[in-house]
C-alpha positions in Angstrom: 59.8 -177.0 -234.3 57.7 -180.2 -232.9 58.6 -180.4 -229.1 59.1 -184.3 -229.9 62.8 -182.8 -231.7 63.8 -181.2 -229.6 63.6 -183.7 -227.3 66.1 -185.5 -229.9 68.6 -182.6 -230.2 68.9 -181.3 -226.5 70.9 -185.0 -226.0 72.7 -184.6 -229.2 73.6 -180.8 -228.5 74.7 -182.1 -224.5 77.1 -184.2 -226.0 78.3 -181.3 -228.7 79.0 -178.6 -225.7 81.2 -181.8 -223.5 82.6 -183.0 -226.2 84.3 -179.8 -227.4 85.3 -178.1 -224.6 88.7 -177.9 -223.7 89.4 -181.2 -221.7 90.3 -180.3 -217.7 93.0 -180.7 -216.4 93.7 -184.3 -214.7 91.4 -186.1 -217.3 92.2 -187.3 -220.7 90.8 -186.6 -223.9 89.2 -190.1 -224.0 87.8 -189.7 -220.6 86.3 -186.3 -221.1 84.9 -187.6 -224.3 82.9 -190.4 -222.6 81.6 -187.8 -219.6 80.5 -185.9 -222.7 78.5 -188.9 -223.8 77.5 -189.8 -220.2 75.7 -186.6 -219.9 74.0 -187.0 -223.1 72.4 -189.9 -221.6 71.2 -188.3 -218.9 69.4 -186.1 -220.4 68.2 -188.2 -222.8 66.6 -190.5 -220.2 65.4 -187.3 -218.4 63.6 -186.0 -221.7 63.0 -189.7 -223.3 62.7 -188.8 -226.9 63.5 -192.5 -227.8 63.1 -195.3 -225.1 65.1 -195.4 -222.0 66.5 -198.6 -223.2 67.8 -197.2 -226.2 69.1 -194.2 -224.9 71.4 -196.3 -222.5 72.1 -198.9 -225.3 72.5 -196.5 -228.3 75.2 -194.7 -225.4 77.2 -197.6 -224.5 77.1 -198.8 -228.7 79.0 -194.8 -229.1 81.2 -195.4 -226.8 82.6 -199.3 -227.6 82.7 -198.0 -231.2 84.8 -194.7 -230.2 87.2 -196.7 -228.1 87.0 -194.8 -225.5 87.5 -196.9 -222.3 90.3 -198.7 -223.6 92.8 -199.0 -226.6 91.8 -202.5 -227.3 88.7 -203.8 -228.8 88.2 -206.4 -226.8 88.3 -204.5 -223.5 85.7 -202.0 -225.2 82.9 -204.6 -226.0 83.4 -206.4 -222.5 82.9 -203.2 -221.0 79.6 -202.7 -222.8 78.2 -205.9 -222.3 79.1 -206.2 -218.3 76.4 -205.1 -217.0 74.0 -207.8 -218.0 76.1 -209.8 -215.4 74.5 -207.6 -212.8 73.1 -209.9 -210.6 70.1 -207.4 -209.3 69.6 -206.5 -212.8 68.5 -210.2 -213.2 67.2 -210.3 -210.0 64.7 -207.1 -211.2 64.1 -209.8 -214.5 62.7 -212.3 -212.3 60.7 -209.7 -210.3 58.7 -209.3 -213.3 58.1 -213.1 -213.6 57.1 -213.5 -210.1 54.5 -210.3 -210.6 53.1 -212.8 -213.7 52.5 -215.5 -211.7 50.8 -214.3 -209.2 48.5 -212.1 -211.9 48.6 -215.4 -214.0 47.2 -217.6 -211.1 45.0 -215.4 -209.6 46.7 -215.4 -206.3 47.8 -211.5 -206.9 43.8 -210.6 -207.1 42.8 -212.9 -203.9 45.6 -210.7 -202.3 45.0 -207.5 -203.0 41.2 -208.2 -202.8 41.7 -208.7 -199.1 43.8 -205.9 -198.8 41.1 -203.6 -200.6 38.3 -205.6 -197.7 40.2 -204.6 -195.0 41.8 -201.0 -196.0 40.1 -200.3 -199.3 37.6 -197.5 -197.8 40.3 -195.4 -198.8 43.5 -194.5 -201.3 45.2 -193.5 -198.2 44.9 -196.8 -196.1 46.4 -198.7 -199.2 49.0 -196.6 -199.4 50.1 -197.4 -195.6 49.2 -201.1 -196.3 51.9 -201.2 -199.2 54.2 -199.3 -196.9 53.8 -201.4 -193.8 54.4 -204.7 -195.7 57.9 -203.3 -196.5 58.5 -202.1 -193.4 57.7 -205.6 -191.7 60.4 -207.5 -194.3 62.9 -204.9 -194.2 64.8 -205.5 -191.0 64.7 -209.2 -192.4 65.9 -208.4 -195.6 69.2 -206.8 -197.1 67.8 -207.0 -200.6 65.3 -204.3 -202.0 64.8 -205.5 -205.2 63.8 -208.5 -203.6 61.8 -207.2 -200.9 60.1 -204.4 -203.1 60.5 -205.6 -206.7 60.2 -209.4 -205.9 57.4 -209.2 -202.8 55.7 -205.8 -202.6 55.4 -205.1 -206.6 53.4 -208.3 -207.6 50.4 -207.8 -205.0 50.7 -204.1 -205.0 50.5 -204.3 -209.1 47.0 -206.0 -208.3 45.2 -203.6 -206.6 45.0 -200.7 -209.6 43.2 -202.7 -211.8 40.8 -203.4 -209.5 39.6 -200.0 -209.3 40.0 -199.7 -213.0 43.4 -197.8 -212.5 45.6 -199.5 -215.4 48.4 -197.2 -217.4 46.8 -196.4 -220.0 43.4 -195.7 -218.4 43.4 -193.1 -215.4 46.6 -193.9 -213.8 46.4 -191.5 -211.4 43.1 -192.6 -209.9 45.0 -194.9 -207.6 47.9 -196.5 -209.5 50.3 -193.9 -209.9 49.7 -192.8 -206.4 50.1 -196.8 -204.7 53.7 -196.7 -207.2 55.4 -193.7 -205.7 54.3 -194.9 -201.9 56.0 -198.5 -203.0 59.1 -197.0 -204.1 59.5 -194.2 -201.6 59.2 -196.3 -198.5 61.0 -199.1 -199.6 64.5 -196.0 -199.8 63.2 -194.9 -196.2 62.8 -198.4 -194.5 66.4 -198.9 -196.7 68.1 -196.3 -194.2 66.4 -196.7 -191.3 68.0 -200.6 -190.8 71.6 -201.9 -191.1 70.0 -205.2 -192.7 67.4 -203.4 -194.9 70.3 -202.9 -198.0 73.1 -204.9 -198.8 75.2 -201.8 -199.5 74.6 -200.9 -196.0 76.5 -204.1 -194.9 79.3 -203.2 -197.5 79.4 -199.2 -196.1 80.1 -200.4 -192.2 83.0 -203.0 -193.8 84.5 -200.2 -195.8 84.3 -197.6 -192.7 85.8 -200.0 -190.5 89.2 -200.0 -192.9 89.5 -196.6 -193.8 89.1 -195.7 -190.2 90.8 -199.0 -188.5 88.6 -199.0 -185.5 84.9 -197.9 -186.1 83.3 -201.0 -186.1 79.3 -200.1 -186.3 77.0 -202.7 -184.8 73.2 -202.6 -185.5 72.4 -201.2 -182.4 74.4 -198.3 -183.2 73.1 -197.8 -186.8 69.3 -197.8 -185.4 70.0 -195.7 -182.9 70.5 -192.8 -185.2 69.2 -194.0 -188.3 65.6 -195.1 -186.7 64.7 -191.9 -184.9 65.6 -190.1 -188.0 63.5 -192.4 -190.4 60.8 -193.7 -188.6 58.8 -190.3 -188.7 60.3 -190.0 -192.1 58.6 -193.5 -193.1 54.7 -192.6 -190.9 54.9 -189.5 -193.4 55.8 -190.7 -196.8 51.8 -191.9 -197.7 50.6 -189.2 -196.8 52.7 -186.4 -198.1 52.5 -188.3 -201.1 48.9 -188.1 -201.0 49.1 -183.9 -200.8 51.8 -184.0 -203.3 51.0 -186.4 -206.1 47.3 -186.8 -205.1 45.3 -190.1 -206.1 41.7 -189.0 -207.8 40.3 -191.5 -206.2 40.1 -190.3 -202.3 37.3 -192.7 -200.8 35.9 -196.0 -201.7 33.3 -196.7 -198.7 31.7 -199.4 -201.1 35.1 -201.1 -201.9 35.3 -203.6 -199.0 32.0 -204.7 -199.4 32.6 -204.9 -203.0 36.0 -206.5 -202.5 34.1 -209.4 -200.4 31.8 -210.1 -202.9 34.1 -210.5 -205.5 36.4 -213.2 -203.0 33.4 -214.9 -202.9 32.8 -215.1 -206.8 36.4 -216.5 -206.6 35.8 -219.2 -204.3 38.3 -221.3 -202.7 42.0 -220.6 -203.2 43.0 -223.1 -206.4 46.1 -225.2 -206.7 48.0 -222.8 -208.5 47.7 -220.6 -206.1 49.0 -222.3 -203.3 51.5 -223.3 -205.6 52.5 -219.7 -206.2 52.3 -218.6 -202.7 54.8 -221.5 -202.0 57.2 -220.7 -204.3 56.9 -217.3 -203.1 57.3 -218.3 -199.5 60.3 -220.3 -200.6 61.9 -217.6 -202.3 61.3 -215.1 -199.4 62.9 -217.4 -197.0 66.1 -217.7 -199.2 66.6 -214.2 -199.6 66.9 -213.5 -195.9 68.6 -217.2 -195.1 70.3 -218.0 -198.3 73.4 -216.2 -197.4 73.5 -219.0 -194.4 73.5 -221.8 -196.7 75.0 -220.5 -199.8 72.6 -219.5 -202.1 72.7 -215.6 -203.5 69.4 -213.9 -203.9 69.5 -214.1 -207.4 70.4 -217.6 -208.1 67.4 -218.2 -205.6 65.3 -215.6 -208.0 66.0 -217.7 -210.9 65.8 -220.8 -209.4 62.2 -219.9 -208.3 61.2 -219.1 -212.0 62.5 -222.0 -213.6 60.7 -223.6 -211.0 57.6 -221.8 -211.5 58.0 -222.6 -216.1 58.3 -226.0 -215.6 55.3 -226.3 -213.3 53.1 -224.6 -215.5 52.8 -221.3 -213.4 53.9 -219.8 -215.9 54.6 -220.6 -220.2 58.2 -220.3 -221.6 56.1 -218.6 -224.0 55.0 -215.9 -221.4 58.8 -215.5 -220.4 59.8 -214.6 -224.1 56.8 -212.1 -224.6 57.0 -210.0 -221.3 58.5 -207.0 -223.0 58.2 -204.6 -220.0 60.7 -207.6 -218.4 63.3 -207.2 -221.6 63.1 -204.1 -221.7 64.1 -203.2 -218.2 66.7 -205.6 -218.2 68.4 -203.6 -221.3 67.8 -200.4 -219.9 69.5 -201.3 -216.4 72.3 -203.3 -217.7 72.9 -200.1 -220.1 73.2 -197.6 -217.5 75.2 -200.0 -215.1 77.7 -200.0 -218.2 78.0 -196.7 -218.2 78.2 -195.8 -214.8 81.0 -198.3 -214.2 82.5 -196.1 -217.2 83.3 -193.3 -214.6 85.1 -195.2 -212.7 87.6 -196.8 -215.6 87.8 -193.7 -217.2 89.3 -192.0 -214.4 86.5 -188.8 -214.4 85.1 -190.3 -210.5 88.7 -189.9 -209.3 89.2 -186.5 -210.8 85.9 -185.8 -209.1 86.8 -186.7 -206.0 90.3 -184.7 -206.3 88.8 -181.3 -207.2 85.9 -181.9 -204.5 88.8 -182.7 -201.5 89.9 -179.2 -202.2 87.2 -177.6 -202.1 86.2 -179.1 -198.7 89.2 -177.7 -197.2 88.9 -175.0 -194.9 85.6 -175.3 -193.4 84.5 -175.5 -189.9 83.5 -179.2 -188.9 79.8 -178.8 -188.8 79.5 -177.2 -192.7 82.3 -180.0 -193.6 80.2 -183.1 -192.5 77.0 -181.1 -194.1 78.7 -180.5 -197.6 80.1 -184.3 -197.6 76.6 -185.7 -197.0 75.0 -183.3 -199.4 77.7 -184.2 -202.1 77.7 -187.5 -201.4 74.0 -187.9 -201.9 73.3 -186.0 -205.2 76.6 -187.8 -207.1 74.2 -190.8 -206.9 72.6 -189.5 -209.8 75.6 -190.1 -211.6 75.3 -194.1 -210.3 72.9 -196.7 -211.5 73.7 -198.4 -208.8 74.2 -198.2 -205.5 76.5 -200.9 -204.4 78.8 -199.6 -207.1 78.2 -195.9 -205.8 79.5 -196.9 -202.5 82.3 -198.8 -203.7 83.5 -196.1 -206.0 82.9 -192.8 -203.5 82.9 -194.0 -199.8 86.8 -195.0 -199.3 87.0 -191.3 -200.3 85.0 -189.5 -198.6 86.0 -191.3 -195.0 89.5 -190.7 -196.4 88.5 -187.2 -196.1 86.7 -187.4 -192.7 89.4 -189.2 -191.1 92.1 -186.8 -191.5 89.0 -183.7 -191.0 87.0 -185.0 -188.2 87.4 -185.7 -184.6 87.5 -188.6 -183.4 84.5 -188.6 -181.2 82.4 -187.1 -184.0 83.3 -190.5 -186.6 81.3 -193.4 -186.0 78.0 -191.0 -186.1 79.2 -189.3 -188.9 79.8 -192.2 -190.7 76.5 -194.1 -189.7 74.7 -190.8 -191.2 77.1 -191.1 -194.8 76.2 -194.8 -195.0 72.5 -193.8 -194.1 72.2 -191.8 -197.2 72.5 -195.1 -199.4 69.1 -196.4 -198.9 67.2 -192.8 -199.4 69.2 -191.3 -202.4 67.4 -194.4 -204.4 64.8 -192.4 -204.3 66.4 -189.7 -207.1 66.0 -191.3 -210.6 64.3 -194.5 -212.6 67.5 -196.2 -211.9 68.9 -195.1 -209.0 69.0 -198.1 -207.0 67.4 -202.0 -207.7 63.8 -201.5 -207.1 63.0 -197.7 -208.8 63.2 -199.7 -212.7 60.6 -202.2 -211.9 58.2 -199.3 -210.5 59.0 -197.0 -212.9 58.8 -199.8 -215.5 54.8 -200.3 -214.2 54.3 -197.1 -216.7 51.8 -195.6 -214.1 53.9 -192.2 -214.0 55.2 -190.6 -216.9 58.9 -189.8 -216.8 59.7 -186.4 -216.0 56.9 -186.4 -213.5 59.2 -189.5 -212.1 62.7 -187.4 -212.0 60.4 -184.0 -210.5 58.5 -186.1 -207.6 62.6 -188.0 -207.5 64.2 -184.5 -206.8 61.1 -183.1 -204.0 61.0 -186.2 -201.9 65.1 -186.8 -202.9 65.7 -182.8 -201.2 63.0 -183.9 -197.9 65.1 -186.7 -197.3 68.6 -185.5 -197.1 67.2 -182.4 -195.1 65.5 -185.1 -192.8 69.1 -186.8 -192.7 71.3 -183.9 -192.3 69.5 -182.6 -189.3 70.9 -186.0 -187.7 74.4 -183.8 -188.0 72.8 -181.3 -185.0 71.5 -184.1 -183.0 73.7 -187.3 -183.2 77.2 -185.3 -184.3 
């Protein structure tokens, strides 16, 4: 049997084992039905027989038609379709556009041309040039899809080519390398600042009211989270260069090459500095817009309506950019179907049988199992706003009533903490990892292996914080 079936039947036989099993106890048959399902997908999108974006599509489609997040219709097809409302899924759409301007324009190439003139002697200084740059905006930036997918992604997309790294020809000569560096800082710089990741912001709100006094200030949240991350952060490029190794290793000719070819360009054209504007514009509204009212997103899409009507871009290149669709149907998907835990009831049944088993231990291994668990449920979340909402009221439920007073706030600094690195796990495991994985520059389950090596180095990295900080 052709290895391309049994990619199709390991799903189909997942589901089979769930689905009949006798149902636990605390869940009904409805709920256990759709876990059944859940898990299905996940292995489907692990093993990819079909497209991602049918796996998660050809899942939520089972489970509207089965019925089985509510008894009416109506509820059932609302549930499938809510995630397109996600506003970072659309914020991920208009990534894509932005990356086509700036290839469309040119001003991508100028860009990363200068990059490669300045750090292109080797694979290694580009990867610390992509990660600097995200280190720079995060502080200034709760956004990562915005800061990675939105601003890093189109220059960084740039730079492949130029060394005649595309997806389809040598990818791992430097494109597959510069991808995983993108999306592995961009989870480290995510911990390492209160501001970095909106969810963060949501975590200290949600720990201040299920403790009733442990209000976490910034100062506080670097103070732990930067000495634990900032080594992290200096590290990632390089370990990435010993683990997932770029075949290109030096380039001495590049910057003089990359100079040359800036001067074939000439001077920057109009479209460019119209792009670049645009760009600057929507940088400034994702870190101010909250100031004067205007969400991320709605900036994002304002930007690339903006950018069709101004010819930076045809309506006609909108329609066409499959990779853009595609991700968009994939992410909304999964969204769906993590938000089915939740209404299902299966989270909350989680969360009962895990209270019980944290009973009993000593402090120390208590705060380590809670962080542990806490981090690798995320790869039952395709997001991570909605991971934190569902799981952090519980957990400092837990803590509150299991750890001493003194030992909170820095407990609770190091459980928000994991929100920014446990993005690091899966294709969709928080806004940034779909446009990345979307590039096509690593195949899939080389994605989920290099997710669960650098995902087990960073919650090592943050449960060491427990000894020091706790």
């Amino acid at each position: 049997m052709s290895p391309k079936i049994w990619k199709m039947i390991a799903p189909v036989a997942v589901v089979a084992v769930f689905w009949f099993m006798p149902t636990p106890e605390g869940l009904t048959p409805e709920a256990w039905k759709f876990f059944a399902i859940f898990m299905g997908v996940v292995v489907g999108l692990v093993l990819e027989p079909i497209p991602a974006a049918l796996v998660g599509f050809t899942g939520i489609s089972l489970v509207a038609v089965l019925g089985l997040i509510d008894p009416k219709s109506s509820e059932n097809i609302k549930w499938a379709l809510s995630g397109f409302s996600n506003t970072v899924i659309w914020l991920i759409f208009a990534a894509f556009m932005f990356a086509l301007g700036y290839k469309k324009t040119g001003l991508g190439r100028r860009i990363s041309l200068v990059l490669v003139k300045y750090l292109g002697k080797s694979s290694l200084g580009l990867g610390y040039a992509v990660a600097f740059a995200d280190l720079i905006l995060a502080p200034f930036m709760p956004s990562n899809t915005a800061r990675s997918a939105g601003t890093i992604y189109p220059v960084a997309s740039n730079i492949p080519p130029i060394f005649n790294s595309t997806p389809d020809n040598e990818p791992r000569k430097l494109g597959a390398y510069l991808t995983w560096v993108a999306l592995a800082s961009t989870c480290v710089t995510s911990s390492m600042f209160l501001t970095a990741l909106a969810p963060n912001l949501l975590a200290v709100d949600l720990i201040a009211k299920g403790t009733g006094n442990a209000v976490i200030t910034w100062g506080q949240w670097a103070s732990i989270m930067i000495p634990l991350m900032l080594p992290l952060f200096l590290l990632v490029p390089l370990i990435t260069y010993v683990i997932y190794p770029p075949t290109q290793k030096t380039s001495p000719e590049a910057p003089a090459w990359a100079a040359a070819e800036l001067k074939t360009l000439g001077g920057i054209k109009g479209k460019e500095i119209l792009m670049g504007v645009l760009a600057v514009v929507a940088l400034v509204l994702w870190i101010f817009g909250k100031e004067v009212g205007i969400h991320g997103t709605t900036a994002a899409i304002a930007i690339v309506a903006v950018m069709v009507l101004t010819n930076v871009i045809t309506w006609d290149d909108v329609l066409s950019n499959k990779e853009a669709f595609n991700i968009l149907i994939w992410f909304a998907t999964l969204v769906a179907m993590a938000s089915g835990l939740s209404k299902t009831g299966v989270l909350k049944w989680m969360g009962t049988g895990l209270e019980g088993y944290l009973v009993g231990m000593t402090p120390t291994v208590l705060m380590l199992s809670m962080l542990l668990i806490f981090f690798v449920l995320h790869y039952f979340f395709a997001s991570v706003t909605a991971h934190t909402t569902a799981l952090l009221p519980l957990f400092m439920a837990i803590a509150v009533q299991m750890i001493a007073p003194e030992q909170l706030v820095p407990f609770s600094i190091l459980m928000a903490g994991t929100l920014g690195i446990m993005g690091i796990l899966t294709p969709y495991a928080t806004g940034p990892s779909p446009i990345w994985f979307g590039s096509r520059f690593i195949p899939t389950g080389t994605f989920w292996l290099l997710g669960g090596v650098f995902g087990a180095l960073y919650i090592a990295v943050l449960l060491v914080g427990v000894f020091i900080f706790v």
